[in-house]
C-alpha positions as CSV (number, residue, x, y, z in Angstrom):
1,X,-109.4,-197.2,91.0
2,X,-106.0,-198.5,88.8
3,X,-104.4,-195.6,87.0
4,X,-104.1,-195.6,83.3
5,X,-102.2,-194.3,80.6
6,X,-104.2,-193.9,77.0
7,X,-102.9,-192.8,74.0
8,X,-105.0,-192.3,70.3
9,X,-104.4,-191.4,67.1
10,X,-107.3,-189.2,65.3
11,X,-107.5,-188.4,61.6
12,X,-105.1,-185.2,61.0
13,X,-107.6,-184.7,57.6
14,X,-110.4,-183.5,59.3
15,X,-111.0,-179.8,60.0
16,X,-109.1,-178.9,63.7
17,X,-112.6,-178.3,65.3
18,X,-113.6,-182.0,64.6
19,X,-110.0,-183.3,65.9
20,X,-110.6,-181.2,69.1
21,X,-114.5,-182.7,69.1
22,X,-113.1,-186.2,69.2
23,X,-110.6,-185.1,72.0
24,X,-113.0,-183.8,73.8
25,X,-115.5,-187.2,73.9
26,X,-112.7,-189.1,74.8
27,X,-112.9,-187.4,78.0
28,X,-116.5,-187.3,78.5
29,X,-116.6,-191.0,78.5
30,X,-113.9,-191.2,81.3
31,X,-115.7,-188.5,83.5
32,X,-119.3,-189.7,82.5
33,X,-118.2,-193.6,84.0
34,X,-116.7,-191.9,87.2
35,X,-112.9,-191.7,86.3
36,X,-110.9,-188.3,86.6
37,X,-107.9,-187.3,84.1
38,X,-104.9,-186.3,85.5
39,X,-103.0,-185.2,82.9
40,X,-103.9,-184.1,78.9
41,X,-101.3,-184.0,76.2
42,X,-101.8,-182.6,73.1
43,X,-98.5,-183.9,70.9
44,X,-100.1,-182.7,67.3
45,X,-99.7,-184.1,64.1
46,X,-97.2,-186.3,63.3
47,X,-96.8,-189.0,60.0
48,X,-97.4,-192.3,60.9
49,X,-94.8,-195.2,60.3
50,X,-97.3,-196.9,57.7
51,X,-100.6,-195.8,56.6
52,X,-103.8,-196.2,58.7
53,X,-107.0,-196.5,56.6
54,X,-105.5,-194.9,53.7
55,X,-104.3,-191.8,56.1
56,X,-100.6,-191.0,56.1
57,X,-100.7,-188.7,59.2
58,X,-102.7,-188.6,62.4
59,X,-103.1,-186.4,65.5
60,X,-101.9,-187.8,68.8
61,X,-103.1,-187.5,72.0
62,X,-102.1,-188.8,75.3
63,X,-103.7,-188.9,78.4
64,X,-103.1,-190.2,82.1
65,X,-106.3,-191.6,83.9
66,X,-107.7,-193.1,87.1
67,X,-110.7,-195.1,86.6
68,X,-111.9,-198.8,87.4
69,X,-111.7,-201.6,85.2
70,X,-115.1,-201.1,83.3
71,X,-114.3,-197.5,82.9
72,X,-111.3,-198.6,80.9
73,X,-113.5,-201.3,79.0
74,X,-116.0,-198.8,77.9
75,X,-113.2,-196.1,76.8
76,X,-111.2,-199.0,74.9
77,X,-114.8,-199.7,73.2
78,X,-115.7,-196.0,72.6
79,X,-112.5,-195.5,70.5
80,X,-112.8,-198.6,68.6
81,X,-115.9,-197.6,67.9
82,X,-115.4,-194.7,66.4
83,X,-114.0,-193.7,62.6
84,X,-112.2,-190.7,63.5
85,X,-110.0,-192.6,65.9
86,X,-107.5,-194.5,63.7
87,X,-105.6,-196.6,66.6
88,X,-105.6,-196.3,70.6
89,X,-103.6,-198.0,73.0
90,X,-104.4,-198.5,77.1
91,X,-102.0,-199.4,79.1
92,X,-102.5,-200.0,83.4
93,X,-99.3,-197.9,85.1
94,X,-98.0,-199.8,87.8
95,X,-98.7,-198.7,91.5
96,X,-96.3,-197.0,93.2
């Protein structure tokens, strides 16, 4: 298992519920493909340095994983897929 670090951006337009909603599948697809989170970060709502889909601010999330390889595939395909997310990045942390 590598260790991961993920961070996304959600619509900050949508009602809180439906941000937390989004939050919330993002994690279900790492513990549904047999990865474990190891740490959660909320940051909140922050404006973004140019606009995303016509959306001047988003909601930011970060989270620290440990998952295989198609783990991370499927979670980098997950976000993309989905409208609510406006950008994610996954970077592999290096092994200590």
């Amino acid at each position: 298992m590598n260790k991961y670090e993920m961070m996304f951006i959600v619509k900050a337009t949508m009602e809180s519920d439906k941000v937390k909603a989004v939050s919330e599948n993002m994690k279900k697809v790492v513990t549904e493909c047999g990865g474990t989170i190891s740490e959660f970060k909320e940051l909140g709502e922050k404006k973004l340095a140019y606009p995303i889909k016509k959306e001047l601010n988003g909601y930011y999330f970060v989270m620290q994983i440990e998952a295989t390889k198609e783990a991370e595939a499927e979670l980098s395909r997950k976000a993309g897929l989905d409208e609510n997310v406006l950008r994610h990045l996954i970077v592999k942390l290096d092994e200590e």
